[in-house]
C-alpha positions in Angstrom: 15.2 -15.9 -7.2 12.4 -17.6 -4.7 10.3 -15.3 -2.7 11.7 -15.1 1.3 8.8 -14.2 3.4 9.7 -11.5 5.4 7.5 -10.4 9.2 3.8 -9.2 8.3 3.6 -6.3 11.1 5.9 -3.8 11.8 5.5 -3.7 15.4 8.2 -2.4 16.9 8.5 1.3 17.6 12.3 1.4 16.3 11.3 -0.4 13.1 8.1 1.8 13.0 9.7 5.0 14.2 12.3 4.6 11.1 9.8 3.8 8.8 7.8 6.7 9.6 10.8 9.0 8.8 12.2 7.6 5.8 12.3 10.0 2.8 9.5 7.9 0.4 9.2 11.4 -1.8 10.5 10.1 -5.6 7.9 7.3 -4.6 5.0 8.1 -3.1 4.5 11.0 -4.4 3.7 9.5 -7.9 1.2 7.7 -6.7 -1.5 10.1 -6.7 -0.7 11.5 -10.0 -0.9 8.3 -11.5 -4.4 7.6 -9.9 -5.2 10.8 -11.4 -4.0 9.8 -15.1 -5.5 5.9 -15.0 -8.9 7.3 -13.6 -9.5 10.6 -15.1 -13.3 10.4 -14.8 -14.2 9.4 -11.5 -16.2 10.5 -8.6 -15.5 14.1 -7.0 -16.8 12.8 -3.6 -15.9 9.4 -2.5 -15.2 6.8 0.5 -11.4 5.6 0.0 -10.4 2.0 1.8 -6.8 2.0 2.3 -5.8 -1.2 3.4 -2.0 -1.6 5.1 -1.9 2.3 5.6 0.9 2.3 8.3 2.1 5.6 9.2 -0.7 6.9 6.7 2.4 8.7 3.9 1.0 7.3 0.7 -3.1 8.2 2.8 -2.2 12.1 3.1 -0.7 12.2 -0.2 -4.0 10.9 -2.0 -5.9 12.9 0.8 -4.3 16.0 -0.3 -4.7 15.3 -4.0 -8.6 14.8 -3.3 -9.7 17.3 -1.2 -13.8 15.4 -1.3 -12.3 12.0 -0.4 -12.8 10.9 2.8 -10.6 7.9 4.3 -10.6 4.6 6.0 -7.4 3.6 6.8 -6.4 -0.1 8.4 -3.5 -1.6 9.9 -2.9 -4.3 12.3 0.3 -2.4 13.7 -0.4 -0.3 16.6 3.2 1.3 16.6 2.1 2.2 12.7 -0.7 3.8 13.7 0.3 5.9 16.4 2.5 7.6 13.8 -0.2 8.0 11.6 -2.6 9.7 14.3 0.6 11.9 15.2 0.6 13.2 11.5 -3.0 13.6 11.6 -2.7 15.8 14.1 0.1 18.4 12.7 -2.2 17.8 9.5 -5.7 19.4 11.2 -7.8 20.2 8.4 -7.5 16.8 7.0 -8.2 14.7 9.8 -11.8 15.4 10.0 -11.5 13.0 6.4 -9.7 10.3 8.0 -10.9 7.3 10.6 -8.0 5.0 11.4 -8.6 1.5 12.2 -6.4 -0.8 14.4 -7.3 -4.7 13.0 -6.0 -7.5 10.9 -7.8 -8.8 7.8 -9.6 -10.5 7.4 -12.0 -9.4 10.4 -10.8 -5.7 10.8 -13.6 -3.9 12.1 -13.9 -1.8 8.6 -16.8 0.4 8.8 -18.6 0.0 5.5 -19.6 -2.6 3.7 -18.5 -1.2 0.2 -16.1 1.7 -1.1 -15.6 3.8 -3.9 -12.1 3.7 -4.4 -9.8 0.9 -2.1 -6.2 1.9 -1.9 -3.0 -1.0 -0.7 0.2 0.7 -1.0 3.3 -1.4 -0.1 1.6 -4.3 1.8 0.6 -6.9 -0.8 4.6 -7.9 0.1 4.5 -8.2 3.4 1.7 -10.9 3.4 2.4 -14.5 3.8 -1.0 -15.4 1.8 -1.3 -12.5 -0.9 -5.0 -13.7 -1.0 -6.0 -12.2 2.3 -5.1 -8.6 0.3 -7.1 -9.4 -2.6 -10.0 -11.2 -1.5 -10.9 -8.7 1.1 -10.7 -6.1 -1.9 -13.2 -8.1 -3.3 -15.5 -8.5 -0.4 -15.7 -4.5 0.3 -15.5 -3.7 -3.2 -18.7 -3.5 -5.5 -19.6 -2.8 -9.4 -17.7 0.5 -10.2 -14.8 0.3 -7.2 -11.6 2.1 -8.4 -8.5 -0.4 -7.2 -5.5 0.5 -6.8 -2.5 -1.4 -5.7 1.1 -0.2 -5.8 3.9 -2.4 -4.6 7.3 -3.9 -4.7 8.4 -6.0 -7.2 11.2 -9.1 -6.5 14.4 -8.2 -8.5 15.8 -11.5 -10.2 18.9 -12.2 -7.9 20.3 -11.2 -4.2 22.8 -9.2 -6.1 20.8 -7.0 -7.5 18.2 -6.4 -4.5 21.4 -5.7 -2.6 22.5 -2.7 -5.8 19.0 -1.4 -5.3 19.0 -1.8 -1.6 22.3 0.9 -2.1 20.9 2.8 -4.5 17.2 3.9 -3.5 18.2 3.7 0.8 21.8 3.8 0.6 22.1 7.1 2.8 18.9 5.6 5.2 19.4 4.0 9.0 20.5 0.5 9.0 17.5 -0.6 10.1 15.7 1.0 7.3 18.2 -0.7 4.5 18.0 -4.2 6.2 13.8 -3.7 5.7 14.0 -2.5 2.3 16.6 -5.6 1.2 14.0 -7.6 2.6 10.9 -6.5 1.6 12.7 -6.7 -2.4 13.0 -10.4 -1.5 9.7 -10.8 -0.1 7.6 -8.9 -2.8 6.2 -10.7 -5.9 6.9 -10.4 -9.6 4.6 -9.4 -12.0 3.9 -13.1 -13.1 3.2 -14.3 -9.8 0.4 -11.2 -9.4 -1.1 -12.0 -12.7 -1.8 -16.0 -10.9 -3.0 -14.1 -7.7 -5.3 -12.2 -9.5 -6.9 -14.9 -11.6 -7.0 -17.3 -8.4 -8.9 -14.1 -6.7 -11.2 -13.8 -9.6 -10.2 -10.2 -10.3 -8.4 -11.1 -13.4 -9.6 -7.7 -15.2 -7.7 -5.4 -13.2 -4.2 -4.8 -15.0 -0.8 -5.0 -13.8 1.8 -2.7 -15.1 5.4 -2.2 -14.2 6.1 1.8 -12.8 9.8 1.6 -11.7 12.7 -0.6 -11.7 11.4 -1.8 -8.2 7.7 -1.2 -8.1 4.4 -2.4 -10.1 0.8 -1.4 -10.3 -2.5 -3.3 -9.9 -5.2 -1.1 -11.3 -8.9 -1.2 -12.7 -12.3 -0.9 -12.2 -14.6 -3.4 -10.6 -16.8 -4.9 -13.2 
């Protein structure tokens, strides 16, 4: 099945609003715990980038697992963001780790010129030039930067995007479903990554399928 680009931004408040509430639990909340078990040894303090944070979900999860991490999170979508800064706020004693910042990349005004650890959860699909992701990974990452990049993968038909569609966001909002089915058929198979990451000159980094919709882009900056 071809790729079907889908929007970049969520924009609107609805779509954001929706997306802010969705139950991403069985989900997100492995991703910590498999940054955990790929990195074992890694720095106890750090500076995370977390490019594509949107309503900052997957951030707090990783913020909570790391209690000496502190976070930049970026998003171009203002109506993301404001649902971010709204959990920040219920979430007090973590906000004094986080800076959000409004901006498209490349150009977002990120704040440092390297990271420790740069974070993309759920965005690679939702880019119309999957280089913009990973060349702005390399240009704020150095020798030693943890990456780690989990996403949707593109099922091989409409059929079964639609069965998975049903079965992970069957009991969801419409307009939650209709954004699932269409990030499925905009997100990129492991193939395609593996060309992505050897145009990008980040070949080392490994890909690795996690569920029957998602996949990993890991390593260490050499």
């Amino acid at each position: 099945m071809q790729r079907i680009v889908e929007p970049e931004l969520m924009s609107a408040e609805e779509q954001a609003r929706a997306y802010a509430q969705a139950d991403f639990e069985e989900a997100h909340s492995s991703y910590p715990k498999l940054f955990s078990e790929r990195f074992p040894r890694r720095r106890k303090r750090a500076f995370v980038l977390d490019l594509g944070c949107g309503p900052c979900d997957v951030t707090l999860r990783f913020a909570k697992a790391n209690p000496t991490y502190t976070f930049h999170a970026v998003d171009g979508s203002a109506a993301m963001l404001k649902f971010g800064r709204a959990r920040l706020v219920r979430e007090r004693g973590l906000a004094r780790r986080f800076r959000l910042v409004e901006g498209f990349i490349p150009g977002a005004p990120i704040p440092r010129r390297s990271y420790d650890v740069i974070l993309s959860s759920s965005f690679l699909h939702h880019l119309h030039d999957p280089q913009v992701l990973w060349q702005t990974i390399r240009q704020y990452a150095r020798r030693g930067t943890i990456v780690f990049v989990p996403d949707l993968r593109r099922p091989s038909s409409r059929a079964k995007a639609e069965a998975m569609t049903q079965k992970h966001s069957g009991t969801e909002p419409e307009i939650l479903k209709r954004d699932f089915f269409n990030s499925l058929l905009a997100a990129f198979t492991p193939a395609e990554v593996r060309r992505q990451l050897k145009q990008a000159g980040l070949s080392d980094l490994t890909i690795e399928t996690i569920t029957d919709r998602h996949l990993l882009v890991f390593g260490r900056m050499k």
